[in-house]
C-alpha positions as CSV (number, residue, x, y, z in Angstrom):
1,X,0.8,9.1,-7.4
2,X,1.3,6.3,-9.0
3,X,-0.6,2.7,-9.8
4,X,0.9,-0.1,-8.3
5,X,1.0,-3.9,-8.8
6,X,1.0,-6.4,-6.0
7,X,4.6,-7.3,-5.0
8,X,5.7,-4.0,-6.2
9,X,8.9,-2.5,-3.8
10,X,7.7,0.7,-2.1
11,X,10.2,3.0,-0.1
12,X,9.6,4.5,3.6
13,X,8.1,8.1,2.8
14,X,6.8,6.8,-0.8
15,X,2.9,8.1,-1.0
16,X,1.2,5.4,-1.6
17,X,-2.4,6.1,-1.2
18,X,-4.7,9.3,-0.9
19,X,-7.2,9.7,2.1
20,X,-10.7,10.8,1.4
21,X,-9.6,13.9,2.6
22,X,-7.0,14.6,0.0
23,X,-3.8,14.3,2.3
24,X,-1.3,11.4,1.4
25,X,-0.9,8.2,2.8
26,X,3.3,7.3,2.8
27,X,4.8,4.0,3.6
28,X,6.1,3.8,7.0
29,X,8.8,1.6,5.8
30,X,10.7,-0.1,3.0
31,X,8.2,-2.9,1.7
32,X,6.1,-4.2,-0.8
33,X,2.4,-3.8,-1.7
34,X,-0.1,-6.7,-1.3
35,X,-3.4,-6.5,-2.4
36,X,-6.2,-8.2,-0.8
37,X,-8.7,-8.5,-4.4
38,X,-9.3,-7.2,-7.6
39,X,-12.9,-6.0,-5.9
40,X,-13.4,-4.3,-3.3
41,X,-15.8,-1.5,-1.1
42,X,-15.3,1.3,0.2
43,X,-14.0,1.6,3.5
44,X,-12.4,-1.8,3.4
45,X,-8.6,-2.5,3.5
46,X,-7.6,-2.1,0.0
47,X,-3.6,-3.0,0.0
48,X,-1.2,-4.0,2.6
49,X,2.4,-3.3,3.0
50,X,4.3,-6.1,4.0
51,X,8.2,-6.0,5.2
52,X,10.7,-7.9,2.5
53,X,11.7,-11.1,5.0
54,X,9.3,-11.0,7.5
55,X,8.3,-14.3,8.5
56,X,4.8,-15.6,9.6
């Protein structure tokens, strides 16, 4: 997997995260990775991926 910067392109099926568990976490769709802070805990929204021209 790799690191990612916020506002960084992501492709459907890209893994983009790792459960707890070990299995992959993929992006559902083409988008871009937003990240909520520079700290945060576990069990609390880490990243969001947002669609490229979505409005409001």
């Amino acid at each position: 997997m790799r690191s990612f910067v916020t506002g960084e392109p992501v492709r459907a099926g890209e893994v983009i995260g790792q459960r707890a568990d070990g299995s992959p976490i993929t992006a559902p769709h083409d988008g871009a990775v937003i990240f909520a802070s520079g700290k945060v805990k576990a069990g609390t929204e880490m990243c969001f991926l947002c669609l490229h021209g979505a409005a409001g």
